[in-house]
PANUVEX-210143 format. One record per residue: residue number from 1; z negated, y, x of N, C-alpha, C in turn. Coordinates in steps of 0.2 Angstrom, whole numbers, plus 2048, in hexadecimal, padded with zeros to 3 digits. Last residue first. Example, Ala and Ser with C-alpha at 12.3 -4.5 7.8 and 13.67 -1.06 7.14 Angstrom:
PANUVEX-210143
2; 7DD; 7F5; 840; 7DC; 7FB; 844; 7D9; 800; 840
1; 7D9; 7E4; 842; 7D9; 7EA; 83E; 7D9; 7F0; 842
***
This chain:
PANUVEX-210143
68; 614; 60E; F88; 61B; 60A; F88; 61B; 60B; F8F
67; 604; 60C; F83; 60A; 610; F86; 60F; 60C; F87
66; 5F9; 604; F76; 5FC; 603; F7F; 601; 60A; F80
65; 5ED; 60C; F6F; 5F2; 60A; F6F; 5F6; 60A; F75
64; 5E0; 613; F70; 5DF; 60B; F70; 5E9; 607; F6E
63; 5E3; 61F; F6A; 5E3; 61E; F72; 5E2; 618; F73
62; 5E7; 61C; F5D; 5EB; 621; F63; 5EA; 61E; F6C
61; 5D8; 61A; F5B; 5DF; 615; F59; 5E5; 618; F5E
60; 5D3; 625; F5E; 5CD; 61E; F61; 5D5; 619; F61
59; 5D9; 62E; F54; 5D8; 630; F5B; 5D7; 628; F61
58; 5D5; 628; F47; 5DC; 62B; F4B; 5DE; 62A; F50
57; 5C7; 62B; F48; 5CA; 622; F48; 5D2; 625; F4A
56; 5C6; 63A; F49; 5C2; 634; F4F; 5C5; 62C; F4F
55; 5CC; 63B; F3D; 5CC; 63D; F42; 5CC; 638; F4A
54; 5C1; 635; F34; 5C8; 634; F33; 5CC; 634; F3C
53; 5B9; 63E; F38; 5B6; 635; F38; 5BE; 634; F39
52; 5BA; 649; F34; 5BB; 649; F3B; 5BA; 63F; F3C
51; 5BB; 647; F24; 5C1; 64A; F2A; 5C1; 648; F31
50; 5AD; 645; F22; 5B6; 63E; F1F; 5B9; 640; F24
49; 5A7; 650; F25; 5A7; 64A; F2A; 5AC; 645; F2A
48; 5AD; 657; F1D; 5B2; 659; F24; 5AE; 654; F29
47; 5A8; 653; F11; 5B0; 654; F12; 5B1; 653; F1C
46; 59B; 657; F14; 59E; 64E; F13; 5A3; 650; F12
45; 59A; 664; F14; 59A; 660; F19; 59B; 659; F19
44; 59E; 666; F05; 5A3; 667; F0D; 5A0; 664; F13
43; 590; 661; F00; 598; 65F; EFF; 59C; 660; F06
42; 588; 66A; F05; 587; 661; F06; 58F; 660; F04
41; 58D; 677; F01; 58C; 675; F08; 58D; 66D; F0A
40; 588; 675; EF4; 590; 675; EF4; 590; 676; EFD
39; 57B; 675; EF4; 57F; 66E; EF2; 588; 66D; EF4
38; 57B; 67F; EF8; 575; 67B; EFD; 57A; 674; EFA
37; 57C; 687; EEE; 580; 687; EF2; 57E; 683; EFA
36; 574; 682; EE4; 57C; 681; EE0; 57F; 683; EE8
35; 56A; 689; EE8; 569; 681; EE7; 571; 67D; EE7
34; 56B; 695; EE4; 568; 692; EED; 56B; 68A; EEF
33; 56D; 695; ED8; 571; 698; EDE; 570; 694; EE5
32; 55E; 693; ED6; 568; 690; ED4; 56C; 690; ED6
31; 557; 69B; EDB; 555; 696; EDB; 55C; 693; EDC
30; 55D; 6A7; ED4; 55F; 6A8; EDA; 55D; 6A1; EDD
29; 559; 6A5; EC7; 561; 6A6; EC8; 563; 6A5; ED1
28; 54B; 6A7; EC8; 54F; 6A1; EC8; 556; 6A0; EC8
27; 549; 6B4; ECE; 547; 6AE; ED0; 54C; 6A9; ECF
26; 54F; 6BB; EC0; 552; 6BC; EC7; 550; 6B5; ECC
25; 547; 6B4; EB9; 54B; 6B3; EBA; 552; 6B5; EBC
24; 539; 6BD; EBD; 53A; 6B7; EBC; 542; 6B2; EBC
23; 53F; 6CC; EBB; 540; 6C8; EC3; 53E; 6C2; EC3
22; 53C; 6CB; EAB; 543; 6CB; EAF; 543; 6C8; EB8
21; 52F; 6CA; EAC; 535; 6C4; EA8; 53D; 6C4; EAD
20; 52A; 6D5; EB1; 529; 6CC; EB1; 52F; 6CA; EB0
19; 531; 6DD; EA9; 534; 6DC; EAF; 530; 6D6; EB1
18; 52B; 6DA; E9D; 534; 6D9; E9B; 534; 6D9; EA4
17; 51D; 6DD; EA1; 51F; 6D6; E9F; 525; 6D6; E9F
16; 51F; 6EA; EA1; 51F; 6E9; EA8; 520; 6DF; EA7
15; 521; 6EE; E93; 527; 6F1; E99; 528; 6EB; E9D
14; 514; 6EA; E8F; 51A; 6E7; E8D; 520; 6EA; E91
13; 50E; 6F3; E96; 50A; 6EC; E96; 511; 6E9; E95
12; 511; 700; E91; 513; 6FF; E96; 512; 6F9; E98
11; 51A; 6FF; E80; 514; 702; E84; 516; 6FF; E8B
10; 528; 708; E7C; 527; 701; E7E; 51E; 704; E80
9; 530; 713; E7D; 52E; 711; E77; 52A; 70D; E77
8; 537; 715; E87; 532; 719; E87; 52D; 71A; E82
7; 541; 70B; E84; 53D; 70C; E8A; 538; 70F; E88
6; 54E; 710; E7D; 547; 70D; E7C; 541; 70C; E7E
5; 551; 722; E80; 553; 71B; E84; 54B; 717; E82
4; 554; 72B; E78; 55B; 728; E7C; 55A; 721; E7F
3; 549; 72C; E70; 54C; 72A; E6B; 554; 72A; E6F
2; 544; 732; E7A; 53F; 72C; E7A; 545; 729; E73
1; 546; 740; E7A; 547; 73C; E80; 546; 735; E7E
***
């Protein structure tokens, strides 16, 4: 059994350090992710503020024009 999966080759201290290690950067993959979609929100929101500012001068100019 032990010559299918190396694992059971390992002492335990050192298993349990590779999962350390490993949810360590689970952590931080998930940190970046966090970060990267906190950023990409700040973006669009200054899109659709351009848009609606846009908007609202359109609108303000429209209506600030006489009727015939």
């Amino acid at each position: 059994m032990a010559d299918k999966n190396q694992i059971f080759s390992k002492p335990l201290p050192e298993i349990l350090d590779d999962i350390q290690l490993a949810a360590a950067d689970a952590r931080q993959a998930a940190e970046e992710a966090r970060s990267a979609g906190k950023k990409a929100a700040e973006e669009v929101m200054k899109r659709l503020r351009k848009v609606f500012m846009k908007m609202a001068k359109d609108i303000t100019e429209a209506l600030d024009e006489p009727k015939p």
